[in-house]
C-alpha positions as CSV (number, residue, x, y, z in Angstrom):
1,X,15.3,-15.6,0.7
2,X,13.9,-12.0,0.5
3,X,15.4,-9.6,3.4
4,X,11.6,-9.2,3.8
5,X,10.9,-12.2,5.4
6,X,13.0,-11.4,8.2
7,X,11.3,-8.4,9.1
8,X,10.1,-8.5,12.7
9,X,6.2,-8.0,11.6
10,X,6.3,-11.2,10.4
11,X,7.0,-12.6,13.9
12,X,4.4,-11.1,15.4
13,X,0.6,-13.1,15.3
14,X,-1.6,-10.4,14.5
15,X,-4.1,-11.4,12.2
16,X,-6.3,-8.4,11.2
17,X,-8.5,-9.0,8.4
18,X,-10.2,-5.8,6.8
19,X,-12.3,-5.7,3.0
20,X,-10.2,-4.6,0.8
21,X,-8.9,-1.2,1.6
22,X,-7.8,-0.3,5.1
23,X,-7.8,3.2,7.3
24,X,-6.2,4.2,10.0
25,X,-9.7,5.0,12.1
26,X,-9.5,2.0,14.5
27,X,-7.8,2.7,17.8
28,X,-4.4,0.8,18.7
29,X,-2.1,0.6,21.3
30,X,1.6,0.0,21.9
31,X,2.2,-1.8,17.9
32,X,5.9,-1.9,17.5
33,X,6.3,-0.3,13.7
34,X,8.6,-2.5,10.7
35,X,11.6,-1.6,9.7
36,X,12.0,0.3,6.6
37,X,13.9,-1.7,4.0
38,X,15.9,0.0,1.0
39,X,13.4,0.9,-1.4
40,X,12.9,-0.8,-4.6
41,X,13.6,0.7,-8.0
42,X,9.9,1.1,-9.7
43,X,8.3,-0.7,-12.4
44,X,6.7,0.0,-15.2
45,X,3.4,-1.3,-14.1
46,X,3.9,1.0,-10.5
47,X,4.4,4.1,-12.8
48,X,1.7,3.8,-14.7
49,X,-0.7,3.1,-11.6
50,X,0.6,6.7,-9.9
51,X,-0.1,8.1,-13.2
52,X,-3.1,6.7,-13.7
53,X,-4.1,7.8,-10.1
54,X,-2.9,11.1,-10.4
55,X,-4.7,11.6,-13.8
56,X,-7.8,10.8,-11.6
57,X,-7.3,13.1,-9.4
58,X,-7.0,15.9,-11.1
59,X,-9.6,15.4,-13.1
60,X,-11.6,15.1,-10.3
61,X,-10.3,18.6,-9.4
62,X,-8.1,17.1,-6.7
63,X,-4.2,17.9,-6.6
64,X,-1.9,15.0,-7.3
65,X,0.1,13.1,-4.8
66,X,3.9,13.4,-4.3
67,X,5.6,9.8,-4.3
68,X,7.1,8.6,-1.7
69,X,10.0,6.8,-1.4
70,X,9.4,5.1,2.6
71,X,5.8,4.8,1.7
72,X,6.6,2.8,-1.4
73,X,9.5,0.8,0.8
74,X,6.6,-0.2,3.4
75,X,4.0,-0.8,0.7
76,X,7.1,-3.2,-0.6
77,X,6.8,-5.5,2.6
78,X,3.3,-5.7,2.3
79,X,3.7,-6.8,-1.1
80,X,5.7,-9.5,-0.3
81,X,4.2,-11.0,2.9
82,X,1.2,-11.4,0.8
83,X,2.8,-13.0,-2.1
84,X,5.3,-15.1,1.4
85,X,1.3,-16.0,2.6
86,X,-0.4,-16.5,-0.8
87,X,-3.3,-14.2,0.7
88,X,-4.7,-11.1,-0.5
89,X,-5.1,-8.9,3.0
90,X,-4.6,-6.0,5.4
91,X,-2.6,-7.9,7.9
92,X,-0.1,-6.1,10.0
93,X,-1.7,-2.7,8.7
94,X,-1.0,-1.0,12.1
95,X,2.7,-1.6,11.9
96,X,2.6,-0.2,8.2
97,X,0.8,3.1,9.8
98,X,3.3,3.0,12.8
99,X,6.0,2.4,10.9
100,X,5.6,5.4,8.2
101,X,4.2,7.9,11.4
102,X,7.6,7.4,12.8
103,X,9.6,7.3,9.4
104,X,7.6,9.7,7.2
105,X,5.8,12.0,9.6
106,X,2.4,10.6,8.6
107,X,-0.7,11.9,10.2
108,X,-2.9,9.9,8.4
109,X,-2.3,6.3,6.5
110,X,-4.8,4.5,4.5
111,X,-4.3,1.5,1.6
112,X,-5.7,-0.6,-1.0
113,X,-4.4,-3.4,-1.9
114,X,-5.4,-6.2,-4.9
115,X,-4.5,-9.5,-6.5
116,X,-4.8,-10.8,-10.1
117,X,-4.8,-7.9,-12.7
118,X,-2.9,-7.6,-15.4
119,X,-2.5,-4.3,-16.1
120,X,-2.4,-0.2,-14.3
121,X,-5.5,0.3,-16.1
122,X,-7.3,-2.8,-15.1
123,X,-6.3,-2.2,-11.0
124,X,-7.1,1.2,-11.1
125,X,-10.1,1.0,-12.4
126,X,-11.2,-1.6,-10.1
127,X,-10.4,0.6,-7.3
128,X,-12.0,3.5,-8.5
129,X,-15.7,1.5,-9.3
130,X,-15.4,0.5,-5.8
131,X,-16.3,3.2,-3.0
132,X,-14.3,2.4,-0.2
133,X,-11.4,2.4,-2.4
134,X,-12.3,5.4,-4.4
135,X,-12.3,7.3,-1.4
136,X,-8.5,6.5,-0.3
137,X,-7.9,7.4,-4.4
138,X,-9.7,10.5,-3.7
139,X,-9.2,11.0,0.3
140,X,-7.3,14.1,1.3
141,X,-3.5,12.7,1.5
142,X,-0.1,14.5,0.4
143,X,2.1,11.6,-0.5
144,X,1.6,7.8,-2.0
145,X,3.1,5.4,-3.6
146,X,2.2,1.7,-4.5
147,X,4.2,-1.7,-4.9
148,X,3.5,-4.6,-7.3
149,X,5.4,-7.6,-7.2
150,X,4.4,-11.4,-9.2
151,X,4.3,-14.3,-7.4
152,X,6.1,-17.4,-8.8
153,X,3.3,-17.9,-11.0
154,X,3.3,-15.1,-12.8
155,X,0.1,-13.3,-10.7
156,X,0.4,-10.1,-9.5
157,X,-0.4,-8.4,-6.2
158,X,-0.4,-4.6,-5.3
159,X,-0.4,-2.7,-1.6
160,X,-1.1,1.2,-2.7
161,X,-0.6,3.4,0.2
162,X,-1.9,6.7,1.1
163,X,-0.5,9.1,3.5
164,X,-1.1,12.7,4.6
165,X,2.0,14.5,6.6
C-alpha cells in the first residue's frame, strides 16, 4: 500500500468535480491542507512534459517556470488518488491549493490534469488545443511541476500544477 493512501484528504468526502483544469477562483473556507509526502524522483515522461511546457512558453514570449519540488510532491497525491479511484478529476483541489499556500508560499494555484496518453508530446499538446488549459500553460505563475504515474494496466494519468509565489 502507497503511503498516499493514508493521507488524511482521502478521509475527507469532498467530492468537487471541475472540467478538466481547475483554478483557485472559487471561494473556500476552513479546508484542512494534505500533508506533503517526500517527493518522487522524476521520470522521463515528467521531464520531457516541463520541457515541452517551457519550450511553449517561451516561444510564446513568456518566461519558463522553475520546478518545484512540493508542487511536484502534491501533484504526486493527486496522481495517485486518481489512479486509488480509477477517475480522472479535480477532487480535493482545495487541499492541494491549501496545502502548497502553506508549504510553498503560493499565492496562486491552478492544475490540469489528464488520462490516457502515451507520450509528453501527445499530453501537451492536448492541453495546449484546449483553452482552459492553455491558459494555466500560459497563465502568469513562477513555479510548476507535473506527476505521471501508470495504473496497473499500463494507462497513464498526469496532475500538472501551477503556482505563482
Amino acid at each position: 500500500m502507497k503511503p498516499t493512501k493514508l493521507l488524511p484528504f482521502l478521509a475527507i468526502v469532498a467530492v468537487l468535480s471541475f472540467t478538466s483544469c481547475s483554478t483557485d477562483t472559487v471561494a473556500e473556507d476552513a479546508i484542512s491542507s494534505i500533508e506533503v509526502p517526500i517527493t518522487p524522483q522524476a521520470k522521463q515522461i515528467e521531464i520531457e512534459i516541463i520541457e515541452l511546457i517551457n519550450a511553449h512558453r517561451i516561444g510564446e514570449g513568456l518566461s519558463a517556470l522553475n520546478q518545484h519540488n512540493t508542487v511536484k510532491a502534491v501533484a504526486y497525491t493527486h496522481t495517485d488518488y486518481m489512479i486509488e479511484v480509477n477517475n480522472v478529476s479535480h477532487d480535493n483541489f482545495f487541499q492541494r491549493k491549501q496545502s502548497l499556500q502553506d508549504n510553498a508560499d503560493a499565492n496562486i494555484v491552478s492544475e490540469n490534469v489528464a488520462y490516457g496518453f502515451n507520450s509528453a508530446q501527445a499530453v501537451v499538446n492536448a492541453w495546449i488545443n484546449s483553452p482552459s488549459h492553455r491558459d494555466n500553460i500560459e497563465g502568469n505563475y513562477t513555479d510548476f511541476d507535473i506527476s505521471a504515474e501508470q495504473n496497473e494496466a499500463g494507462k497513464w494519468y498526469f496532475t500538472n500544477i501551477f503556482i505563482k509565489r
